[in-house]
N, CA, C and O atoms as a GROMACS GRO file, in nm:
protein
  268
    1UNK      N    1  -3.210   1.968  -9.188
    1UNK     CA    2  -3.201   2.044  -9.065
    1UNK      C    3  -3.180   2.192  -9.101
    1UNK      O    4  -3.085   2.208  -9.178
    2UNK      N    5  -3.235   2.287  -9.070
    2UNK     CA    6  -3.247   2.379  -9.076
    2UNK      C    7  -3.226   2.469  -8.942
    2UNK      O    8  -3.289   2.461  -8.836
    3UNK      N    9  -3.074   2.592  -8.990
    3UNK     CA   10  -3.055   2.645  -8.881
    3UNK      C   11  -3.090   2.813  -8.878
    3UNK      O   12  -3.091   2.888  -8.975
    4UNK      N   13  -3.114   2.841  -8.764
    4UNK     CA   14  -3.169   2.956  -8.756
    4UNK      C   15  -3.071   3.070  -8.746
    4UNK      O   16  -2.971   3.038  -8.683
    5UNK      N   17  -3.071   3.193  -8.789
    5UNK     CA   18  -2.984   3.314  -8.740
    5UNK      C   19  -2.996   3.357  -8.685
    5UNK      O   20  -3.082   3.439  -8.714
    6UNK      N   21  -2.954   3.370  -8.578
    6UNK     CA   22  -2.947   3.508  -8.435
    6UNK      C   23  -2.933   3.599  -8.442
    6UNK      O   24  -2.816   3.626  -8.467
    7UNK      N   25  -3.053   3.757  -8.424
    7UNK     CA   26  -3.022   3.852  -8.492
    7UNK      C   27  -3.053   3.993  -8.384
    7UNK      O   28  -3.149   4.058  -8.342
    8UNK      N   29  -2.944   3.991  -8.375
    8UNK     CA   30  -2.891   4.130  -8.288
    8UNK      C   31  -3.001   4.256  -8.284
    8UNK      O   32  -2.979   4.373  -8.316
    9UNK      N   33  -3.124   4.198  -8.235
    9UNK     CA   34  -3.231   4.328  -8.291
    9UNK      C   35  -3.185   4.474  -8.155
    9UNK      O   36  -3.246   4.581  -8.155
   10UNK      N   37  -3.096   4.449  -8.079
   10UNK     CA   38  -3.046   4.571  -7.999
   10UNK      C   39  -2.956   4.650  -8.053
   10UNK      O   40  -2.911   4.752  -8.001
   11UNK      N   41  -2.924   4.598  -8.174
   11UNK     CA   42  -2.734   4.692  -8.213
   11UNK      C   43  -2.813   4.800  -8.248
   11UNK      O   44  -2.927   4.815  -8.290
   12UNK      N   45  -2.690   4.896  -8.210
   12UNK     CA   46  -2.754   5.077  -8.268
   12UNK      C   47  -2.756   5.086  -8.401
   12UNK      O   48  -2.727   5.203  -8.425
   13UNK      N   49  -2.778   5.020  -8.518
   13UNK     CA   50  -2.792   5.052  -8.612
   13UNK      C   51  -2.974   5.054  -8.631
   13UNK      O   52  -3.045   5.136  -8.689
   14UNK      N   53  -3.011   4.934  -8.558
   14UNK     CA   54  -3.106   4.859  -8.518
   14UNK      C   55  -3.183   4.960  -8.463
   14UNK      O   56  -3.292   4.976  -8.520
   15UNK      N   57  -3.156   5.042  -8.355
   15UNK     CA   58  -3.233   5.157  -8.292
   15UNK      C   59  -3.220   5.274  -8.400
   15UNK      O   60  -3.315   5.343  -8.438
   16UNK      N   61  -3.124   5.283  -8.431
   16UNK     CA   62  -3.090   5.393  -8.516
   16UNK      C   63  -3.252   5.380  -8.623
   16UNK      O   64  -3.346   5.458  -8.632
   17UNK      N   65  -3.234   5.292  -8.669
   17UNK     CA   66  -3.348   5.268  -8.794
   17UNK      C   67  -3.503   5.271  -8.750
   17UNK      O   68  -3.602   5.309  -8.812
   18UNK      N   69  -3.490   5.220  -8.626
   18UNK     CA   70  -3.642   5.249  -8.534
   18UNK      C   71  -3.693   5.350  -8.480
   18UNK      O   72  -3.812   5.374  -8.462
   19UNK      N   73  -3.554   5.446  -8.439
   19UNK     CA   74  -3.556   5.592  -8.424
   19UNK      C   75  -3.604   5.665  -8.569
   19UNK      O   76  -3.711   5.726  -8.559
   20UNK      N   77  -3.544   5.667  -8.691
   20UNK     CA   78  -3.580   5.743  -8.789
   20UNK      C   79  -3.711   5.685  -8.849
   20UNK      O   80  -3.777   5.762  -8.918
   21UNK      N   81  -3.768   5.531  -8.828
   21UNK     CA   82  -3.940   5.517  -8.850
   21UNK      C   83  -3.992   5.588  -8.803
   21UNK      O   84  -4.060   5.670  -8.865
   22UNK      N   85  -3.975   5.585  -8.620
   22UNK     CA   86  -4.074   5.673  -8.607
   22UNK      C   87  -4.090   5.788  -8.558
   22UNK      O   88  -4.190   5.831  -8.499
   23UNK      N   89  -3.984   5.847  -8.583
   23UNK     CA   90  -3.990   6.019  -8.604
   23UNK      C   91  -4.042   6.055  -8.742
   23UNK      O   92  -4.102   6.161  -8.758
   24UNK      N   93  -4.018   5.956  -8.863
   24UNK     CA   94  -4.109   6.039  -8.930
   24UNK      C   95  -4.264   5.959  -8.976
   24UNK      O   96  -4.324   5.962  -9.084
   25UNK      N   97  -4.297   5.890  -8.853
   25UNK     CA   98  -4.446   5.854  -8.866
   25UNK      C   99  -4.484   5.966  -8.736
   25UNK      O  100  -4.606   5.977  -8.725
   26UNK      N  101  -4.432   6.022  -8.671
   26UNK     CA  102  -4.478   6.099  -8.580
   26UNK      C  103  -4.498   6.250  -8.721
   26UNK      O  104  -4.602   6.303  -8.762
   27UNK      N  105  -4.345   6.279  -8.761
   27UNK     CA  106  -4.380   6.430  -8.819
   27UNK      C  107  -4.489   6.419  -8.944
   27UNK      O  108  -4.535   6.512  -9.011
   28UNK      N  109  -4.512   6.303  -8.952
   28UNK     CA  110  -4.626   6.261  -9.070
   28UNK      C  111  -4.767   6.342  -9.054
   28UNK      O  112  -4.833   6.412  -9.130
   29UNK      N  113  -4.788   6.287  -8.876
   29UNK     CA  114  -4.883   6.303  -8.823
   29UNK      C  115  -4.887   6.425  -8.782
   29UNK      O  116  -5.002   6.470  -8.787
   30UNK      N  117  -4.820   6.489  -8.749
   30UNK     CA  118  -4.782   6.668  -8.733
   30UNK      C  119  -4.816   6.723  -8.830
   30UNK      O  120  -4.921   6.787  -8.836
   31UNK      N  121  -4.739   6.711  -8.920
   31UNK     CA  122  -4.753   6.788  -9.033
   31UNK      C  123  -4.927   6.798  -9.107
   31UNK      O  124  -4.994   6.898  -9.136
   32UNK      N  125  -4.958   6.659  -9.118
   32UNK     CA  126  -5.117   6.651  -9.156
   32UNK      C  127  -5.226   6.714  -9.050
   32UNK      O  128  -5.330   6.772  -9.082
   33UNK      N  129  -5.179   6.689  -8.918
   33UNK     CA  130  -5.280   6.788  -8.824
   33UNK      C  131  -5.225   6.924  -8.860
   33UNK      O  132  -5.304   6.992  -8.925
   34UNK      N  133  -5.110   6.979  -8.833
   34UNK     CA  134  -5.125   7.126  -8.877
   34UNK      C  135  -5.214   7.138  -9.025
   34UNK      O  136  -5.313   7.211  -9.024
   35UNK      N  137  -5.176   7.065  -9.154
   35UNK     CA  138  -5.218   7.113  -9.250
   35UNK      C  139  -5.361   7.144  -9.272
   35UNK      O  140  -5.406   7.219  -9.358
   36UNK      N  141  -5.431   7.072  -9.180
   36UNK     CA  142  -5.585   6.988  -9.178
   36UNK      C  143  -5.637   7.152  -9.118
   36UNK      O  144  -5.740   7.211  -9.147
   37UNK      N  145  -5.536   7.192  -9.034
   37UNK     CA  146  -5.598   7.309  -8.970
   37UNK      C  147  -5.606   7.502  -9.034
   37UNK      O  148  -5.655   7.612  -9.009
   38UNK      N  149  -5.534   7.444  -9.108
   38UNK     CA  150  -5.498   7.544  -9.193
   38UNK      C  151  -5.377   7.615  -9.187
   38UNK      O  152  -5.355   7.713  -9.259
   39UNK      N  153  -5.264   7.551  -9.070
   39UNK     CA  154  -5.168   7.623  -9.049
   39UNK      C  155  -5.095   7.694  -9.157
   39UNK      O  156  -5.152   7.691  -9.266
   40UNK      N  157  -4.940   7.783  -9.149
   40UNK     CA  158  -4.873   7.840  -9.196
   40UNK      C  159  -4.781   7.722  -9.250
   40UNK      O  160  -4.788   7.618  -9.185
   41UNK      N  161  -4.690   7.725  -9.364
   41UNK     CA  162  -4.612   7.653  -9.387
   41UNK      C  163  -4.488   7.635  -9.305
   41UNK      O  164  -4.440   7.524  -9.280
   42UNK      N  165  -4.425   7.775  -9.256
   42UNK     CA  166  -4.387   7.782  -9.126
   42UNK      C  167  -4.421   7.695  -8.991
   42UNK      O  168  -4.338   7.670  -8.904
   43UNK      N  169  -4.557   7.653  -8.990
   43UNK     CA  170  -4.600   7.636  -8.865
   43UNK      C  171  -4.605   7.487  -8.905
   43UNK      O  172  -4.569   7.418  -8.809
   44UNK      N  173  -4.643   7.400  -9.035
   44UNK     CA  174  -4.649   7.293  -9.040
   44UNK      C  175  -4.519   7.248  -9.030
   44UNK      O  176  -4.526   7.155  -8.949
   45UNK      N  177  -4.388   7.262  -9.072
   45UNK     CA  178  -4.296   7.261  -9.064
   45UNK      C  179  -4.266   7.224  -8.915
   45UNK      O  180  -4.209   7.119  -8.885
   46UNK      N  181  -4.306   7.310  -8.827
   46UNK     CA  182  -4.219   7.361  -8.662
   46UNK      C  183  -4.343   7.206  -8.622
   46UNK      O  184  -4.303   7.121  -8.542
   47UNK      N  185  -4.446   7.195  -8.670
   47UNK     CA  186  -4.504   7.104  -8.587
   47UNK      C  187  -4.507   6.984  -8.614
   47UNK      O  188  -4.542   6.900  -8.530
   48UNK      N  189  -4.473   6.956  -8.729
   48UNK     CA  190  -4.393   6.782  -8.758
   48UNK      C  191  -4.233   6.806  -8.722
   48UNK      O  192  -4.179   6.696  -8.730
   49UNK      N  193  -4.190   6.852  -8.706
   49UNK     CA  194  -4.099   6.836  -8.587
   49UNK      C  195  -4.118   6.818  -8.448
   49UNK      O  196  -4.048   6.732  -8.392
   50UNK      N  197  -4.196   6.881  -8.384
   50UNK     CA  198  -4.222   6.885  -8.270
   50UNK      C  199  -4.285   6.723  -8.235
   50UNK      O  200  -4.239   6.649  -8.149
   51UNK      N  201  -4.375   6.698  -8.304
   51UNK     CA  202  -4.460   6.585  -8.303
   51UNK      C  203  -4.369   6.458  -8.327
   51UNK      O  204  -4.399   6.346  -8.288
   52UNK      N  205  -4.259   6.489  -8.393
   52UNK     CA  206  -4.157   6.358  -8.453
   52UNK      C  207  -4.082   6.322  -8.344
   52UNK      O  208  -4.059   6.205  -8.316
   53UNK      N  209  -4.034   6.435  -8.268
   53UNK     CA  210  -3.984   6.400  -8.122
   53UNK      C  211  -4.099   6.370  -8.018
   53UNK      O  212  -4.056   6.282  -7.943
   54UNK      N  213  -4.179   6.393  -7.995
   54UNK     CA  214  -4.290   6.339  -7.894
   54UNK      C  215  -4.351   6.209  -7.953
   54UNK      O  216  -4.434   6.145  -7.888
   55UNK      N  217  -4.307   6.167  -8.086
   55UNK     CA  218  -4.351   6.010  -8.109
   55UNK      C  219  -4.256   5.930  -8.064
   55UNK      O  220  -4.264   5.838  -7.983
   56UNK      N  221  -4.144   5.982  -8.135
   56UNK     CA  222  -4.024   5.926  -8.110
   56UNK      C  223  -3.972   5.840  -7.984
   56UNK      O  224  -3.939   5.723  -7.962
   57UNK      N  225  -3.984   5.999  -7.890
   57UNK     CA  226  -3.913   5.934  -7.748
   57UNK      C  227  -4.021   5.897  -7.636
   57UNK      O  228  -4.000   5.840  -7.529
   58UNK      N  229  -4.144   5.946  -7.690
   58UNK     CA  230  -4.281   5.887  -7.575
   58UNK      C  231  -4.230   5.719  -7.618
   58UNK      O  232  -4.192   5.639  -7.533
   59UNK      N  233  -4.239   5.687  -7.770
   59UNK     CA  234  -4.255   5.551  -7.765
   59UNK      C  235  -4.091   5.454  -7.719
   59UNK      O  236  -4.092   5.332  -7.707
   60UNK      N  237  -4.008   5.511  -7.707
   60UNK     CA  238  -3.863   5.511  -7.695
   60UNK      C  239  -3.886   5.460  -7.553
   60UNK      O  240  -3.872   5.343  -7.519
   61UNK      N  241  -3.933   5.590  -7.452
   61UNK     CA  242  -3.952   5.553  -7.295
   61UNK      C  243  -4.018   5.440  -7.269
   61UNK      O  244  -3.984   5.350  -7.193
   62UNK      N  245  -4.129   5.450  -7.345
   62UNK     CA  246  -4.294   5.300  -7.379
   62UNK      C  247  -4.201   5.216  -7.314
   62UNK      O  248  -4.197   5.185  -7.195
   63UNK      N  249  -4.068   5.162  -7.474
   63UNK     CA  250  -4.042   5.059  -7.471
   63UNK      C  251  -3.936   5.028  -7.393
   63UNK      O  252  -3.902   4.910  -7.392
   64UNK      N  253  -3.858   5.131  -7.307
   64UNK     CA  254  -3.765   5.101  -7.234
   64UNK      C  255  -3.807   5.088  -7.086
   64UNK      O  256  -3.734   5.040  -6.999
   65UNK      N  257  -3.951   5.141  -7.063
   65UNK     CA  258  -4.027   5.076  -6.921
   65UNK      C  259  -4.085   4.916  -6.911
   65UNK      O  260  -4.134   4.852  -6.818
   66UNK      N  261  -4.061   4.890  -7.026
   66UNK     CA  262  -4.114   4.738  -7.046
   66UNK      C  263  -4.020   4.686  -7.028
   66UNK      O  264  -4.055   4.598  -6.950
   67UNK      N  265  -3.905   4.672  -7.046
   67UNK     CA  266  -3.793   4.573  -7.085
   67UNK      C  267  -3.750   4.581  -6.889
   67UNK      O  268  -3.657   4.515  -6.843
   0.00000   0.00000   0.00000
């Protein structure tokens, strides 16, 4: 018999770690569109940030309109 573990996929450590995936699969994607464009290092910088929060919490809201 084999028993299963119940696993708290809501605890904030849990978000915590889903939050920092994908902020930096968002500034990933920032950063490579600025670079692609020729931006400033300055500017690639400001725009994988920018992009890390608009992955972040677009997909954050996604998943909190579903539930």
């Amino acid at each position: 018999m084999q028993i299963r573990k119940v696993i708290n996929r809501d605890c904030a450590v849990c978000r915590f770690m889903r939050g920092m995936t994908f902020s930096s699969i968002g500034g990933g994607i920032g950063a490579f569109l600025a670079w692609v464009i020729g931006a400033s290092r300055e500017n690639i910088m400001m725009s994988a940030i920018v992009f890390s929060a608009i992955f972040a919490f677009g997909l954050a809201k996604r998943w909190q309109n579903k539930k």
